[in-house]
FILOLO-335052 format. One record per residue (C-alpha): x, y, z; residue number from 1; chain; residue in three letters. Coordinates in nm, 3 decimals. Layout:
BEGIN
(node (X; Y; Z); NUM; A; ALA)
...
This chain:
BEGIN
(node (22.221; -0.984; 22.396); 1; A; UNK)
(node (21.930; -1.238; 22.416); 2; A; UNK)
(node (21.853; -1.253; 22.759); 3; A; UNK)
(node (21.547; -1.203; 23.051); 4; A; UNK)
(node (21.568; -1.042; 23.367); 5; A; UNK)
(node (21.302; -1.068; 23.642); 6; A; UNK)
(node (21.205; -0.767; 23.901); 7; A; UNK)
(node (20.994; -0.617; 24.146); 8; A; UNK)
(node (21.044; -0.947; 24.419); 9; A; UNK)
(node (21.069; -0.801; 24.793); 10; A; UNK)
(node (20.937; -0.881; 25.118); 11; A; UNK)
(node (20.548; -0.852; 25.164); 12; A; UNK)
(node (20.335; -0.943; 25.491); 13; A; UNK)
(node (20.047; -1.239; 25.404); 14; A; UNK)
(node (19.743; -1.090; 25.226); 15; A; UNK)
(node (19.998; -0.839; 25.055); 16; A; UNK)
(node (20.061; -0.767; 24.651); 17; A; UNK)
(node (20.314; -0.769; 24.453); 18; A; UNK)
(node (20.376; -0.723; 24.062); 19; A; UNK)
(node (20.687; -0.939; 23.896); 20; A; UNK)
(node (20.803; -0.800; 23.567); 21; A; UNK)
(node (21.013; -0.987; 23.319); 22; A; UNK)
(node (21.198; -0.792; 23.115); 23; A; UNK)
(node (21.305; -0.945; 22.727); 24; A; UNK)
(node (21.604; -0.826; 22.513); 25; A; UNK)
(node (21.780; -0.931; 22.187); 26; A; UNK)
(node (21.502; -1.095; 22.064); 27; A; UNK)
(node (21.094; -1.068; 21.956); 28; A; UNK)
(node (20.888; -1.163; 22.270); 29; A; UNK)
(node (20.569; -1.129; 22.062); 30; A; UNK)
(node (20.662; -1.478; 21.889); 31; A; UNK)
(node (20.681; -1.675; 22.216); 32; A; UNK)
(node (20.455; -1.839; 22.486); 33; A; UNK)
(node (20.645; -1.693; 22.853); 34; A; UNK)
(node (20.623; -1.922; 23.106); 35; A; UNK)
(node (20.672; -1.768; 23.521); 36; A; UNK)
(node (20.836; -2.065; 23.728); 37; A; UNK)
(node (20.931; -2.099; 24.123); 38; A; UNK)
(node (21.159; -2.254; 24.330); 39; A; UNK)
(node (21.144; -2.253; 24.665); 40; A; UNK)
(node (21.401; -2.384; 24.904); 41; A; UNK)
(node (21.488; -2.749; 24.887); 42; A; UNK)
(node (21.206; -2.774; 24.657); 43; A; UNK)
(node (21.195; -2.801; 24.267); 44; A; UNK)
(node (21.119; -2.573; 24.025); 45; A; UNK)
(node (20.782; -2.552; 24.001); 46; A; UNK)
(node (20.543; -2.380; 23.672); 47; A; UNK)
(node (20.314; -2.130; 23.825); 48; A; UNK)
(node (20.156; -1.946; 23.532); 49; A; UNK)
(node (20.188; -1.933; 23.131); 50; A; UNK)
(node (20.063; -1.710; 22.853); 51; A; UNK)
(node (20.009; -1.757; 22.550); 52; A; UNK)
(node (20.240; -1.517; 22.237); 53; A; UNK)
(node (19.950; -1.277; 22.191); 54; A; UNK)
(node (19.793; -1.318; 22.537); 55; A; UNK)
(node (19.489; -1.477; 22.463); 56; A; UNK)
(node (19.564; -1.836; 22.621); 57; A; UNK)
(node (19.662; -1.798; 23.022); 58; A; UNK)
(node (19.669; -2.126; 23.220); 59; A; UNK)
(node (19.743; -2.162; 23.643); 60; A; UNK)
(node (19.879; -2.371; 23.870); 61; A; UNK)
(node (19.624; -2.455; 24.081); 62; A; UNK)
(node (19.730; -2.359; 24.433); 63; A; UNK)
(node (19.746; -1.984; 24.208); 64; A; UNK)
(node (19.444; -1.994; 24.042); 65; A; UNK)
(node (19.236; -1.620; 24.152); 66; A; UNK)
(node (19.563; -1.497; 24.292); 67; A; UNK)
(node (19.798; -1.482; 24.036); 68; A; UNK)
(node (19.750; -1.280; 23.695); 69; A; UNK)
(node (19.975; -1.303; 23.417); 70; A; UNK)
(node (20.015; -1.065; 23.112); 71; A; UNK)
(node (20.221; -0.903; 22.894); 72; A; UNK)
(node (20.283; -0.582; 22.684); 73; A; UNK)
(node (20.428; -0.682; 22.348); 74; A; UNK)
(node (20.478; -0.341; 22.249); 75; A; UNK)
(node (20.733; -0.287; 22.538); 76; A; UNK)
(node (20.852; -0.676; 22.571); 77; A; UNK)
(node (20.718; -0.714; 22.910); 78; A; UNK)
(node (20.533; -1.018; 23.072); 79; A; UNK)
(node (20.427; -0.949; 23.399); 80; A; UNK)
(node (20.289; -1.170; 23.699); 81; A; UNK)
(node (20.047; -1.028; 23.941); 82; A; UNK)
(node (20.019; -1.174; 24.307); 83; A; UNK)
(node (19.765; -1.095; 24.534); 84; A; UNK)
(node (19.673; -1.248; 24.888); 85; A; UNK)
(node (20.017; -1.383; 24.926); 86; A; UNK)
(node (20.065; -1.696; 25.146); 87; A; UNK)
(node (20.430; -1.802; 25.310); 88; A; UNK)
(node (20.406; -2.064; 25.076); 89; A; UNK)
(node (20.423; -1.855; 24.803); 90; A; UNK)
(node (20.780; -1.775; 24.891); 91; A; UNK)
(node (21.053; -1.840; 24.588); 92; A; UNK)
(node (21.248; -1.708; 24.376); 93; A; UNK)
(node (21.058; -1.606; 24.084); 94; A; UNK)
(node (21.213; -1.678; 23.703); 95; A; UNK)
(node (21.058; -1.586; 23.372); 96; A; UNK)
(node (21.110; -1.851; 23.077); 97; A; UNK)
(node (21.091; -1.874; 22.711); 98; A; UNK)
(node (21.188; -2.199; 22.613); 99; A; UNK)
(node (21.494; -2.152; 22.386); 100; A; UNK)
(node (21.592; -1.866; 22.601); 101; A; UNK)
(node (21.896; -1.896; 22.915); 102; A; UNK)
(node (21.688; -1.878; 23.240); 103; A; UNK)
(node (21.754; -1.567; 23.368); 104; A; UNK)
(node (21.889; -1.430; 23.754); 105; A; UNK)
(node (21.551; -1.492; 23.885); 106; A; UNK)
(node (21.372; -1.220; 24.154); 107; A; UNK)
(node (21.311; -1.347; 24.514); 108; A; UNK)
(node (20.991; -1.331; 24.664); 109; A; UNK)
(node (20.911; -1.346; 25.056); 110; A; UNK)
(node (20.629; -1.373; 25.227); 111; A; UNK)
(node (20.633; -1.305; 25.622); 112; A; UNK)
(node (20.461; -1.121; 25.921); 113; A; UNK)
């Protein structure tokens, strides 16, 4: 089954981490750029990061840029999104996207004292 499932979303206090996965199946991740996307309540989905098939292109929304790192493991089918010093209005739900692919469940991230 061709699909994409997002993890590792949770609660975190400002200034925390935390590490998104995206999980591929059914298909060669390898041949794709992955995009990571937010929406946040009443808000629209937003592009936050995007990497390139082999990993060698990354580009950053800017409110992101030196907090967010995005990468991937080809070998396991994994693109992941690091997040450090988290803000409140970094709070979404998170969603991994390759174009031609369904958008998957999406992981929820909140950021809160």
């Amino acid at each position: 089954q061709v699909q994409v499932v997002e993890s590792g979303g949770g609660l975190v206090q400002p200034g925390g981490s935390l590490r998104l996965s995206c999980a591929a199946s059914g298909f060669t991740l390898s041949n794709y750029a992955v995009r990571w996307y937010r929406q946040a309540p009443g808000k629209e989905r937003e592009l936050v990061a995007s990497i390139s098939p082999v990993g060698d292109n990354t580009n950053y929304e800017t409110s992101v840029k030196g907090r967010f790192t995005i990468s991937r493991d080809n070998g396991k089918n994994m693109v992941y999104l690091q997040m450090n010093s988290l803000k409140p209005e970094d709070t979404a739900v998170y969603y991994c996207k390759i174009w031609w692919v369904n958008w998957g469940q999406g992981t929820q991230v909140t950021v809160s004292s």
